[in-house]
BADOPA-734173 format. One line per field, with one value per residue: residue number from 0; residue in three letters; x, y, z of N, C-alpha, C in turn. Coordinates in steps of 0.1 Angstrom, whole numbers, plus 5000, padded with zeros to 4 digits. Layout:
BADOPA-734173
num c(NUM, ...) $
residu c(ALA, ...) $
n.east c(X, ...) $
n.north c(Y, ...) $
n.up c(Z, ...) $
ca.east c(X, ...) $
ca.north c(Y, ...) $
ca.up c(Z, ...) $
c.east c(X, ...) $
c.north c(Y, ...) $
c.up c(Z, ...) $
***
This chain:
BADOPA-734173
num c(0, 1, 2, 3, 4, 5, 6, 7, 8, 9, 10, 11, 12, 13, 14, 15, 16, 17, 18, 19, 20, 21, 22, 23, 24, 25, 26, 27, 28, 29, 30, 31, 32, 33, 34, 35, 36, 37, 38, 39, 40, 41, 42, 43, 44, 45, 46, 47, 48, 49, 50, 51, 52, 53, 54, 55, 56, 57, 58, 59, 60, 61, 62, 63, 64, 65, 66, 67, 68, 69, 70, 71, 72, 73, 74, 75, 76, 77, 78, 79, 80, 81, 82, 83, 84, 85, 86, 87, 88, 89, 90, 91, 92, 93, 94, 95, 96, 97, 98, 99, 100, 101, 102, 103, 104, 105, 106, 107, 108, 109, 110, 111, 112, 113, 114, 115, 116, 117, 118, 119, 120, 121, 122, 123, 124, 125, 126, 127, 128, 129, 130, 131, 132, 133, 134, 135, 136, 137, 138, 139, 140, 141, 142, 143, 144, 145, 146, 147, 148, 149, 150, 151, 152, 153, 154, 155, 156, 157, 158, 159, 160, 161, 162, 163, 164, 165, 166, 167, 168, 169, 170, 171, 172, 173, 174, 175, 176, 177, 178, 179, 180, 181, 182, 183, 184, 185, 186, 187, 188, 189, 190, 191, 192, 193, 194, 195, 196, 197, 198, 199, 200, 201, 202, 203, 204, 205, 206, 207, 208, 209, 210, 211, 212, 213, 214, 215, 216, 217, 218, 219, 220, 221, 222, 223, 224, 225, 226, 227, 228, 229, 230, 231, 232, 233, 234, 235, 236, 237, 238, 239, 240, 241, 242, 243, 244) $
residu c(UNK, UNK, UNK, UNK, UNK, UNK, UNK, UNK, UNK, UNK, UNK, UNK, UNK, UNK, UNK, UNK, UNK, UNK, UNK, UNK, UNK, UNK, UNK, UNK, UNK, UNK, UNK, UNK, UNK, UNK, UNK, UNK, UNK, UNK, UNK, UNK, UNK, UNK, UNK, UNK, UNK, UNK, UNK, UNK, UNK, UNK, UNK, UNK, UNK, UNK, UNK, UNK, UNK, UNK, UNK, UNK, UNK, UNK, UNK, UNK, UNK, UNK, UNK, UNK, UNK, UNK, UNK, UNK, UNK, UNK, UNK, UNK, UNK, UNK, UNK, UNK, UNK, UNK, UNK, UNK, UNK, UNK, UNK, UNK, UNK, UNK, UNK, UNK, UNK, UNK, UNK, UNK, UNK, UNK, UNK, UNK, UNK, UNK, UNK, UNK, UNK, UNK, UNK, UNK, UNK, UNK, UNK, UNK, UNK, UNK, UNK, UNK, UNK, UNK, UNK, UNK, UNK, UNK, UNK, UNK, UNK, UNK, UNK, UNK, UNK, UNK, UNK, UNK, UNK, UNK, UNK, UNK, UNK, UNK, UNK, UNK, UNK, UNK, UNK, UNK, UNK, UNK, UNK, UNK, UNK, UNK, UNK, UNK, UNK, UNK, UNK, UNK, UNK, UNK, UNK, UNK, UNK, UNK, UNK, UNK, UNK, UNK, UNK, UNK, UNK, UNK, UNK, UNK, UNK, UNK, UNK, UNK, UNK, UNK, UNK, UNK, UNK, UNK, UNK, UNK, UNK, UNK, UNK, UNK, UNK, UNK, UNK, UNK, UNK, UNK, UNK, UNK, UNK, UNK, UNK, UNK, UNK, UNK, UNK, UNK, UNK, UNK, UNK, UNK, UNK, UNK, UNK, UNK, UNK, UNK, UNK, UNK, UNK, UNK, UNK, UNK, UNK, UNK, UNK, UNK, UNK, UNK, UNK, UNK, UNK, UNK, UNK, UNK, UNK, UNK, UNK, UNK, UNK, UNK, UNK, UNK, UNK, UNK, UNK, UNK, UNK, UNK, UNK, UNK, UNK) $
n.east c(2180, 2154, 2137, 2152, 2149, 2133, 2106, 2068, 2038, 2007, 1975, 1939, 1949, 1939, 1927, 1931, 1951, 1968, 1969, 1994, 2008, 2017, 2031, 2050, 2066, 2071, 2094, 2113, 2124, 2109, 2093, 2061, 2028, 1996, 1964, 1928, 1893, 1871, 1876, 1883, 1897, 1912, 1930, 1946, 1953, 1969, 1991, 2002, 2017, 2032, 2047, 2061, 2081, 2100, 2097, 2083, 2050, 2019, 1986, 1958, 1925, 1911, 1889, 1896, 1881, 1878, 1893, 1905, 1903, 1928, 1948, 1952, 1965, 1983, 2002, 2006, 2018, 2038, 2051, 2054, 2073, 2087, 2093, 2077, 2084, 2077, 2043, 2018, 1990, 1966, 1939, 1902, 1874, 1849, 1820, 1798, 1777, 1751, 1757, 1733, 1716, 1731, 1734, 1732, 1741, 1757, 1776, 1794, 1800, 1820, 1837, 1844, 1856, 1879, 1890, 1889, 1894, 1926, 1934, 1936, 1947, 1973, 1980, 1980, 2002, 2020, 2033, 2054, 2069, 2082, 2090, 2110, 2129, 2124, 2114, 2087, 2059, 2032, 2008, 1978, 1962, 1940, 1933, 1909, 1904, 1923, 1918, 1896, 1871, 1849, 1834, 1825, 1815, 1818, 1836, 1858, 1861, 1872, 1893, 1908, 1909, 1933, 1954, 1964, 1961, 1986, 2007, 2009, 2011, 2039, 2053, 2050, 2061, 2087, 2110, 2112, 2123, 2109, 2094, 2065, 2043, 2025, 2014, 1988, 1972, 1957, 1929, 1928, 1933, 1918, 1906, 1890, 1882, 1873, 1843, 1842, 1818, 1815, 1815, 1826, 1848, 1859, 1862, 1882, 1904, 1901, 1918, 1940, 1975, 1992, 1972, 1959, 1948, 1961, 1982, 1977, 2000, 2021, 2013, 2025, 2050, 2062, 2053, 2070, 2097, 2091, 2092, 2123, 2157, 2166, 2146, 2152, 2154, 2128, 2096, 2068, 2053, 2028, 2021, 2015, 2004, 1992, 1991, 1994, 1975) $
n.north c(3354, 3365, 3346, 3318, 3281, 3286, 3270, 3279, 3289, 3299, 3318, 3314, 3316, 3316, 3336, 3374, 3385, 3367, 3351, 3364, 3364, 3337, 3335, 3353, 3346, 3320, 3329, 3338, 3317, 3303, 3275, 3270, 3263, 3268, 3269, 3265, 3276, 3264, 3266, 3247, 3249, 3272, 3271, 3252, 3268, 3280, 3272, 3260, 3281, 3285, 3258, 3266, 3286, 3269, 3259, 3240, 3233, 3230, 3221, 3230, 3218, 3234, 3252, 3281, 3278, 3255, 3236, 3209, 3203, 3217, 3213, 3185, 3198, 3212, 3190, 3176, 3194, 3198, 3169, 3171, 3192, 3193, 3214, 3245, 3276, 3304, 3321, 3334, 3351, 3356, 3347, 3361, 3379, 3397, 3419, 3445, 3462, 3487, 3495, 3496, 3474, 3454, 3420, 3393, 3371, 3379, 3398, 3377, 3358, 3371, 3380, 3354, 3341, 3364, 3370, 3351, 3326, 3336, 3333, 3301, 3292, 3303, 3294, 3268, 3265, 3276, 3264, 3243, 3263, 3275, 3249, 3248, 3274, 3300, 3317, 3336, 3351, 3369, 3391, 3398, 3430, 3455, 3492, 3502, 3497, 3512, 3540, 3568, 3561, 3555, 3528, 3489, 3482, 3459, 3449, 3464, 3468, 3438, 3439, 3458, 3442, 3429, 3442, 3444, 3417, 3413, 3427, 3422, 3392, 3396, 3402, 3380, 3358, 3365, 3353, 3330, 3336, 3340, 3365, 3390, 3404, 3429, 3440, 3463, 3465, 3494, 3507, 3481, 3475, 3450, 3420, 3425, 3451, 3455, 3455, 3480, 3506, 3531, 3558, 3559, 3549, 3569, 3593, 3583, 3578, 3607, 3619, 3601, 3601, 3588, 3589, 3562, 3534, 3506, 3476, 3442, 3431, 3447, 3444, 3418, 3420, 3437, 3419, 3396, 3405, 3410, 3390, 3380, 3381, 3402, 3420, 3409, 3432, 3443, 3446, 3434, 3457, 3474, 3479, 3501, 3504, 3526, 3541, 3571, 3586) $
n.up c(7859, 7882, 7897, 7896, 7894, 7917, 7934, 7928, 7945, 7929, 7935, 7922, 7890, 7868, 7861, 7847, 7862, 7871, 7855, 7842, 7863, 7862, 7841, 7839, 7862, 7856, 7832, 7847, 7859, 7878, 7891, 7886, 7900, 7903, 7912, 7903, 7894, 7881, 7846, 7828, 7801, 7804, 7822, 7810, 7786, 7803, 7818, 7793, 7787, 7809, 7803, 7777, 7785, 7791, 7823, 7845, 7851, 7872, 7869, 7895, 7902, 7927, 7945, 7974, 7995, 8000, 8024, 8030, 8007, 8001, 8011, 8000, 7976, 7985, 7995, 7967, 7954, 7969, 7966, 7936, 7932, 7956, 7973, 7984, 7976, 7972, 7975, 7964, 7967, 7949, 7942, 7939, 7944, 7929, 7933, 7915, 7934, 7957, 7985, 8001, 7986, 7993, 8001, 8028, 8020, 8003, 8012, 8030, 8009, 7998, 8017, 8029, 7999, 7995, 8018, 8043, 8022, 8019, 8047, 8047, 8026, 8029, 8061, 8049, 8039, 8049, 8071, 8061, 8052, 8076, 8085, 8068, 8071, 8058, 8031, 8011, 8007, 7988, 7988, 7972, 7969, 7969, 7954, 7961, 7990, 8001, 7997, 7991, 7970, 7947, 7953, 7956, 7990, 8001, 7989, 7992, 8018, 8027, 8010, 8023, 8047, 8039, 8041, 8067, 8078, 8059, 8075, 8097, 8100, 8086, 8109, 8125, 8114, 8107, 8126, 8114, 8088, 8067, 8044, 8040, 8020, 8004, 7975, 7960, 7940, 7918, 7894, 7866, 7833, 7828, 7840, 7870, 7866, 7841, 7848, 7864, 7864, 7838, 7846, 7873, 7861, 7845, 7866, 7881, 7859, 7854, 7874, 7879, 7878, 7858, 7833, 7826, 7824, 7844, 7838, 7840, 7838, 7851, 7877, 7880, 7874, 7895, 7915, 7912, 7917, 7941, 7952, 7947, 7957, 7954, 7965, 7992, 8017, 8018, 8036, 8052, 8041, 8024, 7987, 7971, 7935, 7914, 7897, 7906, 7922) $
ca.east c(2166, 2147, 2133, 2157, 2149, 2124, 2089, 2058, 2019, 2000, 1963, 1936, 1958, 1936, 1921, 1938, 1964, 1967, 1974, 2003, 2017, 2021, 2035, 2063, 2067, 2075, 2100, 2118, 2134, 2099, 2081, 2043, 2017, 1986, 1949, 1918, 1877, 1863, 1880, 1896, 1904, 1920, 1942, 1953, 1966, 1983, 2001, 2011, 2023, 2043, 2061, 2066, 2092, 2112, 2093, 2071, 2033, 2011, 1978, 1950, 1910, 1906, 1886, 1908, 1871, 1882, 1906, 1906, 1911, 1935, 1959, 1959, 1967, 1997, 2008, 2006, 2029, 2056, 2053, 2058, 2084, 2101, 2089, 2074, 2097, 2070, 2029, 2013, 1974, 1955, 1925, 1896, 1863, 1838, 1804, 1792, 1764, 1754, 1760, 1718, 1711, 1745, 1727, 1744, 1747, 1766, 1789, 1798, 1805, 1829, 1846, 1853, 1868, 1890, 1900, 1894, 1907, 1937, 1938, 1934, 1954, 1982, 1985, 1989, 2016, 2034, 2036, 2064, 2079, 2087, 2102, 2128, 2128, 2123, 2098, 2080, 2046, 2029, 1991, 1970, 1948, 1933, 1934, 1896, 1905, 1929, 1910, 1884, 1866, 1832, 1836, 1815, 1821, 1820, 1852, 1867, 1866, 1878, 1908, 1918, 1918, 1944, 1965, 1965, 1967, 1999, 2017, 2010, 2019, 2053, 2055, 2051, 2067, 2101, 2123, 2115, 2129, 2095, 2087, 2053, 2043, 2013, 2007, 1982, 1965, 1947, 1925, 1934, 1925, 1911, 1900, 1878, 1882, 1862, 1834, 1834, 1809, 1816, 1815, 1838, 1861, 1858, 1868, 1898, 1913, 1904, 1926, 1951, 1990, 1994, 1962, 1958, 1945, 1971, 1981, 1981, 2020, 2032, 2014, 2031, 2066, 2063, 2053, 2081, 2107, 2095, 2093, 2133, 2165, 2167, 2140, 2151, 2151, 2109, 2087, 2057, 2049, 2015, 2030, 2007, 2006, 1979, 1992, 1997, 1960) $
ca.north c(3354, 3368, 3338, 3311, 3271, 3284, 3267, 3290, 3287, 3315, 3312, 3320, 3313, 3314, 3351, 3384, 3393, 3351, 3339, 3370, 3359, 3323, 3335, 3363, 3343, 3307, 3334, 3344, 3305, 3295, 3262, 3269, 3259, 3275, 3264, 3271, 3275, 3260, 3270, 3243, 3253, 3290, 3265, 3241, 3277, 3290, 3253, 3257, 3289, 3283, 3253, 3276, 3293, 3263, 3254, 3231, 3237, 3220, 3232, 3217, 3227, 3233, 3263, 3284, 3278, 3241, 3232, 3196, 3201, 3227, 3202, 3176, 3206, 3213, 3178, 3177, 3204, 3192, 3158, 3172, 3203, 3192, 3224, 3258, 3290, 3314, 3320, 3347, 3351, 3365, 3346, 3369, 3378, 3411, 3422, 3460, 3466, 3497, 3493, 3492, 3459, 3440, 3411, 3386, 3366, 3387, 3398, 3365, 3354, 3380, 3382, 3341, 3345, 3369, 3373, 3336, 3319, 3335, 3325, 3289, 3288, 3308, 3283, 3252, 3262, 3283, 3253, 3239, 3274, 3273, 3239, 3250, 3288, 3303, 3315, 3345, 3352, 3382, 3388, 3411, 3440, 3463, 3504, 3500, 3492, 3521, 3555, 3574, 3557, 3545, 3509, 3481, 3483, 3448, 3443, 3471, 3459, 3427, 3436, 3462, 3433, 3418, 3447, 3440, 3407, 3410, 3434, 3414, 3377, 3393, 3399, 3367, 3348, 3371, 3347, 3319, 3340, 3343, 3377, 3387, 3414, 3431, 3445, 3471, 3476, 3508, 3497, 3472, 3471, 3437, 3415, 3431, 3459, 3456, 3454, 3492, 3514, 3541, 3573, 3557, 3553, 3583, 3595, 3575, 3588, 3622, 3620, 3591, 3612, 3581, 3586, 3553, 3520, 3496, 3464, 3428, 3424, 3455, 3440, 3409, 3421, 3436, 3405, 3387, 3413, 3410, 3379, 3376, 3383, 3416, 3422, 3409, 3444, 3447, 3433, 3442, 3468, 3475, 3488, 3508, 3503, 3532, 3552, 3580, 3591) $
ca.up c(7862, 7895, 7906, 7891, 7904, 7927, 7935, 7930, 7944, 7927, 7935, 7910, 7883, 7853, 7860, 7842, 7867, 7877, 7840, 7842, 7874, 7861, 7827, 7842, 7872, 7848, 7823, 7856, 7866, 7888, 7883, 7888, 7906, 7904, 7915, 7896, 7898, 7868, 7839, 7824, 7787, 7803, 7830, 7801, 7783, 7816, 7820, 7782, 7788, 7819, 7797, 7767, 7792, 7802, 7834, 7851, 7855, 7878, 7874, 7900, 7906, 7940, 7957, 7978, 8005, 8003, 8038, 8023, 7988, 7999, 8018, 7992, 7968, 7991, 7993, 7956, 7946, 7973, 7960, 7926, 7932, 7968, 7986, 7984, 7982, 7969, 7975, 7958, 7970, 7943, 7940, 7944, 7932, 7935, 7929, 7918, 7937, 7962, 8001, 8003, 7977, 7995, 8012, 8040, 8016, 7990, 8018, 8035, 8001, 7988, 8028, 8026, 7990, 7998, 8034, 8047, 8018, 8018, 8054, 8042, 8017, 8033, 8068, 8045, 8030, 8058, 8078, 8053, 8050, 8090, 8083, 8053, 8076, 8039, 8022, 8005, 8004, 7984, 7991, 7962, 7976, 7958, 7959, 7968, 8005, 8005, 7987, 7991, 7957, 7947, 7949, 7963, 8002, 8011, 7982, 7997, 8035, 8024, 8002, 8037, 8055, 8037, 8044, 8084, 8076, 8057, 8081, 8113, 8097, 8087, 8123, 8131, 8105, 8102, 8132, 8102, 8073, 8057, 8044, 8039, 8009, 8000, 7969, 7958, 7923, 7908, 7883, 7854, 7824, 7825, 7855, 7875, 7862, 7832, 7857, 7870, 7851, 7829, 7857, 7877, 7851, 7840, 7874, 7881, 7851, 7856, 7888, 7877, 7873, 7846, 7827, 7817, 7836, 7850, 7832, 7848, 7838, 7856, 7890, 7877, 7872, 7906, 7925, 7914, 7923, 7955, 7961, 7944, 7968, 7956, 7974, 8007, 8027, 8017, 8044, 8059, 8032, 8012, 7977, 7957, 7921, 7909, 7880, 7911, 7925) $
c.east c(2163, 2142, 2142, 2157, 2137, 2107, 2080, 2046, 2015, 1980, 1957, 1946, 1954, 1929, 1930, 1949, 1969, 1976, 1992, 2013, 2025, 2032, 2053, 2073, 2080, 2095, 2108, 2124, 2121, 2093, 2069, 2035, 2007, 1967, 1941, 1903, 1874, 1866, 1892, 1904, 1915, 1934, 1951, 1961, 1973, 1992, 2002, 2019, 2040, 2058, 2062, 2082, 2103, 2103, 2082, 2059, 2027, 2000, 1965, 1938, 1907, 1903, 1898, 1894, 1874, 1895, 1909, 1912, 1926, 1949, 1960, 1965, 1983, 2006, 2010, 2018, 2043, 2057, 2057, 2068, 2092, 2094, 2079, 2080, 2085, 2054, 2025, 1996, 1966, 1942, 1917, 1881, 1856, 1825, 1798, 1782, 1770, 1749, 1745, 1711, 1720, 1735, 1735, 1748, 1762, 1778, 1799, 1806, 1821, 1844, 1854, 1859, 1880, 1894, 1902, 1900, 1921, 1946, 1942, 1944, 1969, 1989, 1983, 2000, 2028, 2038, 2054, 2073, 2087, 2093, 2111, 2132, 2136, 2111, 2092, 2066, 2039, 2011, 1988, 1962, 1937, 1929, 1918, 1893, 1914, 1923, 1900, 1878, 1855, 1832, 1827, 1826, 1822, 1832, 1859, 1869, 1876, 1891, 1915, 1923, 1931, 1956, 1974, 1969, 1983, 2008, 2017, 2016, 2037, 2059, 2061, 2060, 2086, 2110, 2118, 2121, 2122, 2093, 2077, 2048, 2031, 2010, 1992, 1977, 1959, 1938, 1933, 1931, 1920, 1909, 1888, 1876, 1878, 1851, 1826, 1829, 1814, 1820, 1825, 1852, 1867, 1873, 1882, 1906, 1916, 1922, 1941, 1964, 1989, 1984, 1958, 1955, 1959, 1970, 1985, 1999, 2030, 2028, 2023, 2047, 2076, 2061, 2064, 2096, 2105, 2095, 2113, 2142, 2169, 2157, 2140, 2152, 2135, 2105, 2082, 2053, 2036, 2016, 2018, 2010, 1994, 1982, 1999, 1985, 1964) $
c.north c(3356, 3352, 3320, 3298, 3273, 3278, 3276, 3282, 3297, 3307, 3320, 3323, 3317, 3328, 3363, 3385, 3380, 3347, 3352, 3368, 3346, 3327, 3344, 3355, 3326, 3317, 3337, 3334, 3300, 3283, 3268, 3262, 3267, 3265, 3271, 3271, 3263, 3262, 3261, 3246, 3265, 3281, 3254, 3251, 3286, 3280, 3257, 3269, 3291, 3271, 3254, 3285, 3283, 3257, 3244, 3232, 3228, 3228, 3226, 3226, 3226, 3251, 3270, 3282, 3261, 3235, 3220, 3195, 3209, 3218, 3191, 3187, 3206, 3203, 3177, 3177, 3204, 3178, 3158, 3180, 3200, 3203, 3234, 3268, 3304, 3314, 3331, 3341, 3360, 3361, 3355, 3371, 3396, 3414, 3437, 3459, 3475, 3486, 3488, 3477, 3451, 3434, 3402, 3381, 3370, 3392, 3383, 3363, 3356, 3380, 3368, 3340, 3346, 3373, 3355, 3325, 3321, 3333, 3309, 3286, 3289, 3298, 3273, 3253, 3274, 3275, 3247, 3249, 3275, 3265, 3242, 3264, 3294, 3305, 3333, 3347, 3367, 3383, 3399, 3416, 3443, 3480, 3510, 3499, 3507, 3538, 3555, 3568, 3548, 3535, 3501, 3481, 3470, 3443, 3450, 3468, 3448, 3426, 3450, 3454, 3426, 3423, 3444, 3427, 3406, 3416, 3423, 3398, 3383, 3395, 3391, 3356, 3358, 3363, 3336, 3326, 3343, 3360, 3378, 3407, 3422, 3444, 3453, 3478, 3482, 3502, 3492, 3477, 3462, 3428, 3419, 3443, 3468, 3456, 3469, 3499, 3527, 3556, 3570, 3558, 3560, 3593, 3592, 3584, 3598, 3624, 3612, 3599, 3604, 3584, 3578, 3542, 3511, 3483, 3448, 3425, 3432, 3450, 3429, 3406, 3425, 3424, 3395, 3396, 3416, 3397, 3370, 3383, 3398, 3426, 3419, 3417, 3449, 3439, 3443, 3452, 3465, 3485, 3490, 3511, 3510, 3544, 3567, 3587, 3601) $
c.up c(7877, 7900, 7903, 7901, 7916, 7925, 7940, 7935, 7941, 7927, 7923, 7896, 7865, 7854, 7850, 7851, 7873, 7864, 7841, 7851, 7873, 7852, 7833, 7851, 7868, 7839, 7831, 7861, 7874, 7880, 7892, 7889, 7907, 7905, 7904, 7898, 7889, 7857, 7829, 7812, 7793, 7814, 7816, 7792, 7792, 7814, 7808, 7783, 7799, 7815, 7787, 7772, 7798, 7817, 7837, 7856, 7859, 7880, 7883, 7907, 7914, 7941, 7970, 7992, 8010, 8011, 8029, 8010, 7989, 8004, 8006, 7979, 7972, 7990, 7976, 7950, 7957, 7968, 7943, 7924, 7945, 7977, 7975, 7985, 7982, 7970, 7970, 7961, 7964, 7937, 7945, 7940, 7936, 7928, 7931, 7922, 7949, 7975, 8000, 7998, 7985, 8005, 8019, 8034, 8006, 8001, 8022, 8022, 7995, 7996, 8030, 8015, 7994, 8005, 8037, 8038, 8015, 8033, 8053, 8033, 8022, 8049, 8063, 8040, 8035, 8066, 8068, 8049, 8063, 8089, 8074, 8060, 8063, 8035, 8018, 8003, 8001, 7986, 7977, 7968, 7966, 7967, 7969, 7983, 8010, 8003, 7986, 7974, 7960, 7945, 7958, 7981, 8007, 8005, 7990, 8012, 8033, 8017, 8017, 8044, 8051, 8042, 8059, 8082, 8074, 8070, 8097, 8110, 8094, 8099, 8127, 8125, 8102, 8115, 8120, 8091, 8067, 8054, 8035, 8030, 8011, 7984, 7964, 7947, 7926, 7902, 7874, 7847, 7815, 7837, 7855, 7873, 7853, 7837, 7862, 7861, 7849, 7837, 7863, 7871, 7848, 7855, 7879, 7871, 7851, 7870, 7887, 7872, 7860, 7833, 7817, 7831, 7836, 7838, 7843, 7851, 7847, 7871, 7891, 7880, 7887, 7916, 7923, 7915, 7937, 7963, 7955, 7957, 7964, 7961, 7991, 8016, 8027, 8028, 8054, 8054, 8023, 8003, 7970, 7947, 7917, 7898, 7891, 7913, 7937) $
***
C-alpha cells in the first residue's frame, strides 16, 4: 500500500473529490482525518467508508475560516493519531456568476475559502511537520486558474493563487523534509462541476484530447501517489489533470 500506517488531514472531506480522497487515501494504509461544513449524514458515510478499508476515521466540523476551531481540530487528530504525515487542502467552494454581478462580498467570500483557509489550515499543521522534519502536503487547484476558459474570475484568481502559494512554501519548507504539491483538475464530473452551464461544457469537450470529464478518483489516486515515497523526487510542481486541453 502507498501510504501504509500514515496519518492523513484531508479538508472538505464530505464533497465529491473529499469523500474520494478519504476513501482511496483510507484503501492505501492512511488513517483519516477529515473536517466538514454541515453535512453530517455525508461525514458519518465518509467515516464508514474510511473503516470499511481497515482504518481509522476521525471526522470533525470545523470551517477551514475557523483559526480556533482549526487548532483544537489539530490537537484533536494528534491526540487521536500521534502526528500528521500527510495534508491534502481541498476544501473549496465557487459561484457562476459574470465578472460584472461579482460583488465584494461574493469575492471576499470565495478568496477566504480558498486562499486564506488553506493558509489556516496549512500553518496549524506545518508547525508539527517542522517538529517530526516530515511531512507532505498536496493543495487542489483548479484548471480555471491555469486556461484561457470561461469561468467565474474571482474562482479562478483564487485557485492561481494556490499555485504561488504551493511553489514558494516548498521553498521554504524543503530544509524540513516537507514537500509541497499542487494538483490541478480539468473539469469533473461531479463537484463543482455539475455547476458549469451547458456551452461551457460543450466547449471543454470540444477541445478536451480525452473527450470525457475527469473523475474525482483519478484526482484521488493521484494525490496519494504524491503524497507516498514513490513520489519523493516531486516538489514544487502544479500537475495538470485535464483529459489534455
Amino acid at each position: 500500500m502507498l501510504l501504509e500506517n500514515k496519518k492523513a488531514l484531508i479538508t472538505g472531506g464530505t464533497g465529491a473529490v473529499g469523500e474520494k480522497l478519504c476513501e482511496i487515501f483510507s484503501q492505501e494504509g492512511a488513517d483519516v482525518a477529515f473536517n466538514y461544513a454541515a453535512n453530517l449524514d455525508k461525514a458519518i458515510k465518509v467515516s464508514k467508508l474510511i473503516e470499511q478499508n481497515g482504518r481509522r476515521a476521525l471526522a470533525i466540523q470545523c470551517s477551514v475560516l475557523d483559526k480556533q476551531g482549526i487548532d483544537l481540530m489539530v490537537a484533536d487528530i494528534l491526540q487521536s493519531f500521534g502526528r500528521i504525515d500527510l495534508l491534502v487542502n481541498n476544501a473549496g467552494i465557487t459561484q457562476i456568476m459574470p465578472f460584472a454581478l461579482i460583488e465584494e462580498e461574493d469575492w471576499d467570500r470565495t478568496m477566504n475559502v480558498n486562499v486564506k483557509g488553506v493558509f489556516l489550515i496549512t500553518k496549524a499543521v506545518v508547525r508539527k511537520m517542522i517538529s517530526q522534519k516530515a511531512g507532505v502536503i498536496v493543495n487542489i487547484g483548479s484548471i480555471a486558474g491555469q486556461r484561457l476558459l470561461e469561468v467565474p474570475v474571482h474562482y479562478a484568481t483564487s485557485k492561481a493563487a494556490i499555485g504561488g502559494f504551493t511553489i514558494s512554501l516548498a521553498k521554504e519548507l524543503a530544509r524540513y523534509k516537507i514537500r509541497v504539491n499542487c494538483i490541478v483538475p480539468g473539469m469533473l464530473d461531479s463537484g463543482v462541476g455539475t455547476n458549469v452551464p451547458e456551452k461551457q461544457f460543450q466547449e471543454y469537450m470540444k477541445y478536451c484530447a480525452a473527450g470525457r470529464p475527469g473523475r474525482p478518483e483519478e484526482v484521488a489516486h493521484l494525490a496519494a501517489f504524491l503524497c507516498s515515497e514513490k513520489a519523493a523526487y516531486i516538489n514544487a510542481q502544479n500537475l495538470i489533470v485535464d483529459g489534455g486541453l
